[in-house]
mmJSON file of the N, C-alpha and C atoms, coordinates in Angstrom:
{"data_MODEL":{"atom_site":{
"group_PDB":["ATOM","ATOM","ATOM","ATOM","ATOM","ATOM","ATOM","ATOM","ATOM","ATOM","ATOM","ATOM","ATOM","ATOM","ATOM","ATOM","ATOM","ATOM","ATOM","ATOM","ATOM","ATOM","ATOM","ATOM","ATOM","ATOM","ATOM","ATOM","ATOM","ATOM","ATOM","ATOM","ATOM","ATOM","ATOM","ATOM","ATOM","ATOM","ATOM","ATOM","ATOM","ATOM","ATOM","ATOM","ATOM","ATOM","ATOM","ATOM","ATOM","ATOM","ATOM","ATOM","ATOM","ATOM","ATOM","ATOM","ATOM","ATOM","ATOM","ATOM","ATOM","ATOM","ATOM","ATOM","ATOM","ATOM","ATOM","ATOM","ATOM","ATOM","ATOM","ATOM","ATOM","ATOM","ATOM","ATOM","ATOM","ATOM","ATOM","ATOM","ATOM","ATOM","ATOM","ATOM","ATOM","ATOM","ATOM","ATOM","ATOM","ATOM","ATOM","ATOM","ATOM","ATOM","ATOM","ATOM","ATOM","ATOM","ATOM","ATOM","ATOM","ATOM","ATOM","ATOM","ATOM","ATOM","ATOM","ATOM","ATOM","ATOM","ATOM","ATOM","ATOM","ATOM","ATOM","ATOM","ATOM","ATOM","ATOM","ATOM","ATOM","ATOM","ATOM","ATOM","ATOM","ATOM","ATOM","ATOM","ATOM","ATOM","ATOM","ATOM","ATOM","ATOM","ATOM","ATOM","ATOM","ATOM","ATOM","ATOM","ATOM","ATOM","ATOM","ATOM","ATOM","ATOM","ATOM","ATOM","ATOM","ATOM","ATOM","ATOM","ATOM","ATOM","ATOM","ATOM","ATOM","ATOM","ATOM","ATOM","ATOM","ATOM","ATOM","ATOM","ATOM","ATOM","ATOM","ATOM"],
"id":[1,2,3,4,5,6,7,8,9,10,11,12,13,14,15,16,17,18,19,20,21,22,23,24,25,26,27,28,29,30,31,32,33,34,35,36,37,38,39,40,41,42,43,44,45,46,47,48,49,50,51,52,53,54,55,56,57,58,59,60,61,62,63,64,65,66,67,68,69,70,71,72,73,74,75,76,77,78,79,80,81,82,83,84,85,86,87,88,89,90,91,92,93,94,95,96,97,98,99,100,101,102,103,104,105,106,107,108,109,110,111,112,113,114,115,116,117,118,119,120,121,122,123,124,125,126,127,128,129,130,131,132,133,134,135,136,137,138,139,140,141,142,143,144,145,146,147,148,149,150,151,152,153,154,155,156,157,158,159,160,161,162,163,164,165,166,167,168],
"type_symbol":["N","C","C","N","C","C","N","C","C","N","C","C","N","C","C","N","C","C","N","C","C","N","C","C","N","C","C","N","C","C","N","C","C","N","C","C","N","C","C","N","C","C","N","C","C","N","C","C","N","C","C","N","C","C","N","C","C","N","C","C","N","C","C","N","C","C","N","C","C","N","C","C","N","C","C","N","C","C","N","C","C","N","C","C","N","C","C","N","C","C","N","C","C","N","C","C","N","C","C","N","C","C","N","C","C","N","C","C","N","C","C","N","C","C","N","C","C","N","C","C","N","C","C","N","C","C","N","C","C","N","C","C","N","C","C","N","C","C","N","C","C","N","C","C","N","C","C","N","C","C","N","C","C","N","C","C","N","C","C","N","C","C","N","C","C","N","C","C"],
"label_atom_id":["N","CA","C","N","CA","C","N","CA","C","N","CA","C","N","CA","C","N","CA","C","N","CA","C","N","CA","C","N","CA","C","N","CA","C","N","CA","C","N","CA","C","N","CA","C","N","CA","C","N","CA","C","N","CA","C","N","CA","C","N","CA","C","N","CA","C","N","CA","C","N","CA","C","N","CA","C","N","CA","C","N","CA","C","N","CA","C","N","CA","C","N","CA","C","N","CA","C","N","CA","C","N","CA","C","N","CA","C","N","CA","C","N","CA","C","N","CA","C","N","CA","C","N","CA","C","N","CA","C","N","CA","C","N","CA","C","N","CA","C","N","CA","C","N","CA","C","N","CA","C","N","CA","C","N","CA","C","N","CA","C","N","CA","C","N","CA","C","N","CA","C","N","CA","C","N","CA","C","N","CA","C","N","CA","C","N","CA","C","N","CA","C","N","CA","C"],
"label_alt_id":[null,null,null,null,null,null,null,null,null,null,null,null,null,null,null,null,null,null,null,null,null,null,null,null,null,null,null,null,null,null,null,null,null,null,null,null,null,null,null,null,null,null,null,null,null,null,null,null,null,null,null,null,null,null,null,null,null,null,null,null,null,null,null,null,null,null,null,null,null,null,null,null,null,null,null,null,null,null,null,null,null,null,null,null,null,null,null,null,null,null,null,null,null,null,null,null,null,null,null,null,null,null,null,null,null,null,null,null,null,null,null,null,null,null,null,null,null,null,null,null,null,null,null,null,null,null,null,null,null,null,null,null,null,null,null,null,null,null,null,null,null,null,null,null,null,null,null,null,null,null,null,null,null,null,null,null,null,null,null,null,null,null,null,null,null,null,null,null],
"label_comp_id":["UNK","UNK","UNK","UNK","UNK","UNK","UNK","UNK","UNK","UNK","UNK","UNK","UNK","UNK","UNK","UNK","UNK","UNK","UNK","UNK","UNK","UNK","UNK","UNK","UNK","UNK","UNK","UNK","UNK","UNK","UNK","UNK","UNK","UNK","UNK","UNK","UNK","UNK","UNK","UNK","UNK","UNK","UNK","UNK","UNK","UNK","UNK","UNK","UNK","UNK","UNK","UNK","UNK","UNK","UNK","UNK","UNK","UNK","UNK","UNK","UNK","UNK","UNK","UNK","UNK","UNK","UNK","UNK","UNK","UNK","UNK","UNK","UNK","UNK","UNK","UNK","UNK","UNK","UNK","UNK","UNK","UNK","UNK","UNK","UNK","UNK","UNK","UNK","UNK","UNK","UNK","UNK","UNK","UNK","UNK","UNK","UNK","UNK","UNK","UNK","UNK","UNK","UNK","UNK","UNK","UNK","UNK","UNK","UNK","UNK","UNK","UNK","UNK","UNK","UNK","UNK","UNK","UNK","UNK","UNK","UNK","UNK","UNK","UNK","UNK","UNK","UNK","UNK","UNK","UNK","UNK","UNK","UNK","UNK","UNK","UNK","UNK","UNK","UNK","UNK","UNK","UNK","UNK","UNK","UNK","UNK","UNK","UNK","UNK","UNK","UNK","UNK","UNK","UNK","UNK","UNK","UNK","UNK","UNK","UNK","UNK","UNK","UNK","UNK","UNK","UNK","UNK","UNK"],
"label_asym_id":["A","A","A","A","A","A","A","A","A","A","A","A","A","A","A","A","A","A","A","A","A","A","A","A","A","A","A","A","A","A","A","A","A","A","A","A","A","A","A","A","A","A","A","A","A","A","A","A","A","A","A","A","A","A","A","A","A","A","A","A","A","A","A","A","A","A","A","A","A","A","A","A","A","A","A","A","A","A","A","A","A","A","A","A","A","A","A","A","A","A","A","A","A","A","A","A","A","A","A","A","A","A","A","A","A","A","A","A","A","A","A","A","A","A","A","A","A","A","A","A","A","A","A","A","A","A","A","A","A","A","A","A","A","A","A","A","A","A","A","A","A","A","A","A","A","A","A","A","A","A","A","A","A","A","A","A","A","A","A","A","A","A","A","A","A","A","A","A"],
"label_entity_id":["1","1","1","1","1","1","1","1","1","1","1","1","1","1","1","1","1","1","1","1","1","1","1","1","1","1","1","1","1","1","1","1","1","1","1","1","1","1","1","1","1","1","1","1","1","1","1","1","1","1","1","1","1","1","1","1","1","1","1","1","1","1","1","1","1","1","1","1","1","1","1","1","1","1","1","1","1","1","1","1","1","1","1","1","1","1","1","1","1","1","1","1","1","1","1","1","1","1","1","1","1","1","1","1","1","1","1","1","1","1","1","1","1","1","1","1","1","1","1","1","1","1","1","1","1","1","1","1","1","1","1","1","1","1","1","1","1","1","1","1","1","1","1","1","1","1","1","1","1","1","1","1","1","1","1","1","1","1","1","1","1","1","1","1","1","1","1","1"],
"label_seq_id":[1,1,1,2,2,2,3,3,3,4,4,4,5,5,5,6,6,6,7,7,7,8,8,8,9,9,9,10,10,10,11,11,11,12,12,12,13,13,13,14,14,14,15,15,15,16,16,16,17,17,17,18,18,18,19,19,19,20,20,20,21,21,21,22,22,22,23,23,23,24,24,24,25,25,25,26,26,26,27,27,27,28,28,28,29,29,29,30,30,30,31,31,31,32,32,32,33,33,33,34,34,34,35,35,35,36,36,36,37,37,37,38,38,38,39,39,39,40,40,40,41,41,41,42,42,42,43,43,43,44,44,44,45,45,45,46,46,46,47,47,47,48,48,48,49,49,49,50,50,50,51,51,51,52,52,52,53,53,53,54,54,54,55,55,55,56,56,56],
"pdbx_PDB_ins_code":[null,null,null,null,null,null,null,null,null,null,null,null,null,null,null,null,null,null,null,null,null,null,null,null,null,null,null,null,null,null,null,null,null,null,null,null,null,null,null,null,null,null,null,null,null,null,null,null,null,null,null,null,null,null,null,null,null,null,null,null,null,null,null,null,null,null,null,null,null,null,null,null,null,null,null,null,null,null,null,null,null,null,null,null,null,null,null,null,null,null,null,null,null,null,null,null,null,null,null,null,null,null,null,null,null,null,null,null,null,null,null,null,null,null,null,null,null,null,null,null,null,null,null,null,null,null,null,null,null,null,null,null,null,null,null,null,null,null,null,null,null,null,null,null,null,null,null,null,null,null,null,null,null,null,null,null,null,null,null,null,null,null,null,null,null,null,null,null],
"Cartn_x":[32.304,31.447,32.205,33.078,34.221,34.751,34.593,35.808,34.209,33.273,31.915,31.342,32.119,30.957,30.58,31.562,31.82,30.199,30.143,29.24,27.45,27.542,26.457,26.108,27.235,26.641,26.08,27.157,26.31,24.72,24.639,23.158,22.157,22.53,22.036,21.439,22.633,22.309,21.37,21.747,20.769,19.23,19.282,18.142,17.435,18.31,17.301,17.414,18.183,17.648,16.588,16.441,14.856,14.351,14.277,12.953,12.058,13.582,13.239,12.859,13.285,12.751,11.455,11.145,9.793,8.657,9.152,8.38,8.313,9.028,8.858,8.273,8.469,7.638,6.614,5.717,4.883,4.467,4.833,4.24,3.845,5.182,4.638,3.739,3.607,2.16,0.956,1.393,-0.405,-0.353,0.764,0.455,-0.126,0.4,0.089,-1.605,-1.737,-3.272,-4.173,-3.643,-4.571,-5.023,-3.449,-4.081,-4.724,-4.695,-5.336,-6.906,-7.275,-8.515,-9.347,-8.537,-8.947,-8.945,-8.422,-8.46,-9.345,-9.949,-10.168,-11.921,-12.382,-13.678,-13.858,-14.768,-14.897,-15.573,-15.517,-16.106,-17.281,-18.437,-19.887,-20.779,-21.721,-22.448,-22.751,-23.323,-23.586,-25.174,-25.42,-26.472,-27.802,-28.885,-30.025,-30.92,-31.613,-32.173,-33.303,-34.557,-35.965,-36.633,-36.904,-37.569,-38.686,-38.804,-39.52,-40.358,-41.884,-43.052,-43.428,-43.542,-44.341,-45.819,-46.706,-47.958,-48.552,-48.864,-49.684,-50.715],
"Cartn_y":[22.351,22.256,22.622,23.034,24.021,22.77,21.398,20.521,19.211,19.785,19.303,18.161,17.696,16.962,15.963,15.172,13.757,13.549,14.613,14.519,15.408,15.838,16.126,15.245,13.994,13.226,11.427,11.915,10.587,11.237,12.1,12.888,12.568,12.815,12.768,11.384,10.297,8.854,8.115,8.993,8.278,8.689,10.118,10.331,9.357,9.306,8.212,6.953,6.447,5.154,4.843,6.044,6.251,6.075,7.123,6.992,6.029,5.6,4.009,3.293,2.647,1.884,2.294,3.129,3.631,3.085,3.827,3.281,1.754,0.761,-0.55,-0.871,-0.504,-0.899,-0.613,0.388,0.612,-0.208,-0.557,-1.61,-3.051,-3.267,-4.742,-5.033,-3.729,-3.648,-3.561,-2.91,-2.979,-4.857,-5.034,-6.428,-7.349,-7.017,-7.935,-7.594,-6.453,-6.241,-6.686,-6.219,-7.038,-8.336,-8.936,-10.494,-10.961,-10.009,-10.652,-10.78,-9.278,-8.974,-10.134,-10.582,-11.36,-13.094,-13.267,-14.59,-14.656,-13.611,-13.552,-13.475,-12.899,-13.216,-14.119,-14.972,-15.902,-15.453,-15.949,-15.044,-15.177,-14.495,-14.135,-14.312,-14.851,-15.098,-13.816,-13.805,-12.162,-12.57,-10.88,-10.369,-10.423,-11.268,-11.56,-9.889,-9.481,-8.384,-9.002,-7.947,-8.597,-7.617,-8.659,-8.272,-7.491,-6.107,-5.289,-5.182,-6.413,-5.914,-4.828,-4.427,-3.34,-3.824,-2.706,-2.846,-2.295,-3.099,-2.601,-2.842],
"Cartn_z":[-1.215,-0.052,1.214,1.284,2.606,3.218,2.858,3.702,3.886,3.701,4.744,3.501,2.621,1.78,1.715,2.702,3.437,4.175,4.95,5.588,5.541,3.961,2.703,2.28,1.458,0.782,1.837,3.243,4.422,4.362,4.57,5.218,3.707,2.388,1.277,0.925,1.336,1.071,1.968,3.626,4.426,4.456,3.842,3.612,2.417,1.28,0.231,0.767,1.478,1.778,3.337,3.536,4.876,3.918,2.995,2.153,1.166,0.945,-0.398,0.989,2.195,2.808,3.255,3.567,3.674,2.918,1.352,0.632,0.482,0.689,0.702,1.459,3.151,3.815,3.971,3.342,3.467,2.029,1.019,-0.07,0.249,1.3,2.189,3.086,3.559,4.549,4.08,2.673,1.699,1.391,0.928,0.047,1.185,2.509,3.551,4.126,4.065,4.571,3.178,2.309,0.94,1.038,1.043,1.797,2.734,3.926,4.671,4.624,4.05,3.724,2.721,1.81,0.57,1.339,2.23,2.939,4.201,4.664,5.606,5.131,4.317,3.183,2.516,2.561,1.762,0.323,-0.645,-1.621,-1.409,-1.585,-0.968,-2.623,-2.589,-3.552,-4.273,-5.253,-5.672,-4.985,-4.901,-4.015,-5.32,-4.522,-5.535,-4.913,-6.114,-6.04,-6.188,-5.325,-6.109,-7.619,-8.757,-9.637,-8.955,-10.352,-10.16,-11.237,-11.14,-12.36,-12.539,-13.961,-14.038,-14.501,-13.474,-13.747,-14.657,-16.075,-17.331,-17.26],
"occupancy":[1.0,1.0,1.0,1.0,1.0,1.0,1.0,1.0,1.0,1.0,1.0,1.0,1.0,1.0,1.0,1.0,1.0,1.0,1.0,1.0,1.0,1.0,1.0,1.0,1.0,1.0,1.0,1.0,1.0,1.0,1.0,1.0,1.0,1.0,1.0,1.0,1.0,1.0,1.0,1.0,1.0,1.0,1.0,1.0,1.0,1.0,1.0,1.0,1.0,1.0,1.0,1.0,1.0,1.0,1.0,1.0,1.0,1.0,1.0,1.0,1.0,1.0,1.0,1.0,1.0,1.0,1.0,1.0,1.0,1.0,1.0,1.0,1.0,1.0,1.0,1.0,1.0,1.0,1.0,1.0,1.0,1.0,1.0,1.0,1.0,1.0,1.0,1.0,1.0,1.0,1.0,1.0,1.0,1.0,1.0,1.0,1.0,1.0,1.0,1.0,1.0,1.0,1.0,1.0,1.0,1.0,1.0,1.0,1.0,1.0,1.0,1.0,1.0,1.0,1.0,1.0,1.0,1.0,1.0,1.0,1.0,1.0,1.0,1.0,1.0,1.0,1.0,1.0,1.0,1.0,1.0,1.0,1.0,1.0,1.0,1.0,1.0,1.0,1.0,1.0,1.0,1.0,1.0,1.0,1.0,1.0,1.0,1.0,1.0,1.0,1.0,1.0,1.0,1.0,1.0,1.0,1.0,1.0,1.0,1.0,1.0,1.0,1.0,1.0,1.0,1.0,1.0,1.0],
"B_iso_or_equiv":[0.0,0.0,0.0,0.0,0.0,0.0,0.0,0.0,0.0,0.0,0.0,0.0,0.0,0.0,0.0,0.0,0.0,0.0,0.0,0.0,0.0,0.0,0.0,0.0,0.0,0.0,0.0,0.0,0.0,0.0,0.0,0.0,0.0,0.0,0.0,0.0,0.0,0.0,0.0,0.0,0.0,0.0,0.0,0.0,0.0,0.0,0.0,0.0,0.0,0.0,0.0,0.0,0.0,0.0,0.0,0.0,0.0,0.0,0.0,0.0,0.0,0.0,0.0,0.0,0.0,0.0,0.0,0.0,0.0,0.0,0.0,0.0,0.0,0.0,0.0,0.0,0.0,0.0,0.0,0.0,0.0,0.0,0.0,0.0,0.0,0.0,0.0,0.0,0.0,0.0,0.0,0.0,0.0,0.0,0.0,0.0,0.0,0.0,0.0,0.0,0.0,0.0,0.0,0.0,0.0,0.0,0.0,0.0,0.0,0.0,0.0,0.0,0.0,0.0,0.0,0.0,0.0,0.0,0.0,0.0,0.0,0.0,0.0,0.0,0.0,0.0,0.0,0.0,0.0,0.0,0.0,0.0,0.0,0.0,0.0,0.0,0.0,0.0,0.0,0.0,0.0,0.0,0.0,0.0,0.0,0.0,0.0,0.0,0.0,0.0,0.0,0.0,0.0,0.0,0.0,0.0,0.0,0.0,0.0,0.0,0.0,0.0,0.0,0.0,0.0,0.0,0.0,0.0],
"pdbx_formal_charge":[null,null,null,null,null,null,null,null,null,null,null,null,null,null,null,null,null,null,null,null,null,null,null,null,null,null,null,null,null,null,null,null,null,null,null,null,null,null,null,null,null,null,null,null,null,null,null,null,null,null,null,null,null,null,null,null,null,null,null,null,null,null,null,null,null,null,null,null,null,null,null,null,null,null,null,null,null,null,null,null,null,null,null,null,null,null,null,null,null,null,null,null,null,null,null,null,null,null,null,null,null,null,null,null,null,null,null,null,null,null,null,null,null,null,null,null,null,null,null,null,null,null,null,null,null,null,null,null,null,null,null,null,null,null,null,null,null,null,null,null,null,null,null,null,null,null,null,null,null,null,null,null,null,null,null,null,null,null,null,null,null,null,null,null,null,null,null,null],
"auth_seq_id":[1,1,1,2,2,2,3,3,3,4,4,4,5,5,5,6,6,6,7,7,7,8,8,8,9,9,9,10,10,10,11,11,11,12,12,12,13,13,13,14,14,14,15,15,15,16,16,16,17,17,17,18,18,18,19,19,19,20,20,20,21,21,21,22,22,22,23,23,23,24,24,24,25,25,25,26,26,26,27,27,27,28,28,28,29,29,29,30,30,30,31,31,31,32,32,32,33,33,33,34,34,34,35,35,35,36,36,36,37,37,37,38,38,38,39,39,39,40,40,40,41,41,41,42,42,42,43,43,43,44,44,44,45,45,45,46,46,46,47,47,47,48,48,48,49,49,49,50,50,50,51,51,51,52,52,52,53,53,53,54,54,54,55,55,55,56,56,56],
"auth_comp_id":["UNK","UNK","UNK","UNK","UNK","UNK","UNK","UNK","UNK","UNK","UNK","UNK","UNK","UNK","UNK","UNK","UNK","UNK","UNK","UNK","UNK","UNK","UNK","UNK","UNK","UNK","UNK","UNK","UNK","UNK","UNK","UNK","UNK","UNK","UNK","UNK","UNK","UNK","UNK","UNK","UNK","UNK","UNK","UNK","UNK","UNK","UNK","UNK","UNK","UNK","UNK","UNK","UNK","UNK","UNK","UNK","UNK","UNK","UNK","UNK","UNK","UNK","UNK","UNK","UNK","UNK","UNK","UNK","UNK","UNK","UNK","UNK","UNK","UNK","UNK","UNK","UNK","UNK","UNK","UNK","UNK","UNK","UNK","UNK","UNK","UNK","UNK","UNK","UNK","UNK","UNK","UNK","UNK","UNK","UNK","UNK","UNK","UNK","UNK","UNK","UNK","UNK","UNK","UNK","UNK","UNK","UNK","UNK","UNK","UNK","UNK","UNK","UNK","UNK","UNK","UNK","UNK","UNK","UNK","UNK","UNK","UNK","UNK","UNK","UNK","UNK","UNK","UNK","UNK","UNK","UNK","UNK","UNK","UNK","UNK","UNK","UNK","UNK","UNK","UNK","UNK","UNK","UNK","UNK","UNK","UNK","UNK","UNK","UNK","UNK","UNK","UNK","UNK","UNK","UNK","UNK","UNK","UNK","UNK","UNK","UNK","UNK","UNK","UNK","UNK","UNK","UNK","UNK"],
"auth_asym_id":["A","A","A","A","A","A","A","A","A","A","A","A","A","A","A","A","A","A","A","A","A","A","A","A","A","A","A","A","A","A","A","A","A","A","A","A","A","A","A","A","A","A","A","A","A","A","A","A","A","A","A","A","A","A","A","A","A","A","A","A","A","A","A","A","A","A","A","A","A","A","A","A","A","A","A","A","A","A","A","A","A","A","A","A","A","A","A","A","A","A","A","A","A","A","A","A","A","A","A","A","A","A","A","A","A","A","A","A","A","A","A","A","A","A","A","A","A","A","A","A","A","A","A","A","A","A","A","A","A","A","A","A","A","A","A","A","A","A","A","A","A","A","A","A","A","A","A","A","A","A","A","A","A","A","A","A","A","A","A","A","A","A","A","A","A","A","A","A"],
"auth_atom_id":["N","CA","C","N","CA","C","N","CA","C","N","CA","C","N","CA","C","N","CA","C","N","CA","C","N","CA","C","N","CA","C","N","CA","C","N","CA","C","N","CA","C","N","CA","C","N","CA","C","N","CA","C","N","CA","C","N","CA","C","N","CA","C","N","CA","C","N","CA","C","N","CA","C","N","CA","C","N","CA","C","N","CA","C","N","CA","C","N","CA","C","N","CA","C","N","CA","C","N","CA","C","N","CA","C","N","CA","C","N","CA","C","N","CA","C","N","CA","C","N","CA","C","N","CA","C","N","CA","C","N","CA","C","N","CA","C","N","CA","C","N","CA","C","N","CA","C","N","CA","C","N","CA","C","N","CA","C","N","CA","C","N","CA","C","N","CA","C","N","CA","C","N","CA","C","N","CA","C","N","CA","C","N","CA","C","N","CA","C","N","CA","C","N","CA","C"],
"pdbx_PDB_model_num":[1,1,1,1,1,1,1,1,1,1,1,1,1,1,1,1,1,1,1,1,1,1,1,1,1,1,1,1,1,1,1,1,1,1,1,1,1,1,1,1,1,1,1,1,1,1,1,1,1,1,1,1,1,1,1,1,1,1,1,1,1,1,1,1,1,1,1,1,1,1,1,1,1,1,1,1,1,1,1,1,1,1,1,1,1,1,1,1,1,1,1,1,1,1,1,1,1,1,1,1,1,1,1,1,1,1,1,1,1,1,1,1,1,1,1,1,1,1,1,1,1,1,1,1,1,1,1,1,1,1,1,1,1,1,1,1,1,1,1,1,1,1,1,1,1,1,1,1,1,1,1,1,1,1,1,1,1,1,1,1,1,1,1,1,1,1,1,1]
}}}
């Protein structure tokens, strides 16, 4: 690498660890909006439909 690899493999590592943190933080921000969504709803009855006679 001409003398330069010291500073290939800093640039290489800091790039995967932006990226792995990335991806985590962006997994903790789903798990955290999931929750909030799921606490923030109470569970809701299921939805009554009206029967539909048929006319014979």
């Amino acid at each position: 690498m001409g003398g330069y690899a010291a500073y290939v493999w800093t640039a290489y590592g800091i790039t995967a660890v932006v990226i792995g943190l990335n991806v985590w933080l962006a997994q903790r921000r789903y798990s955290k909006a999931l929750l909030a969504v799921r606490t923030a709803q109470p569970e809701a009855e299921p939805v009554r439909r009206p029967t539909v006679r048929k006319m014979t």
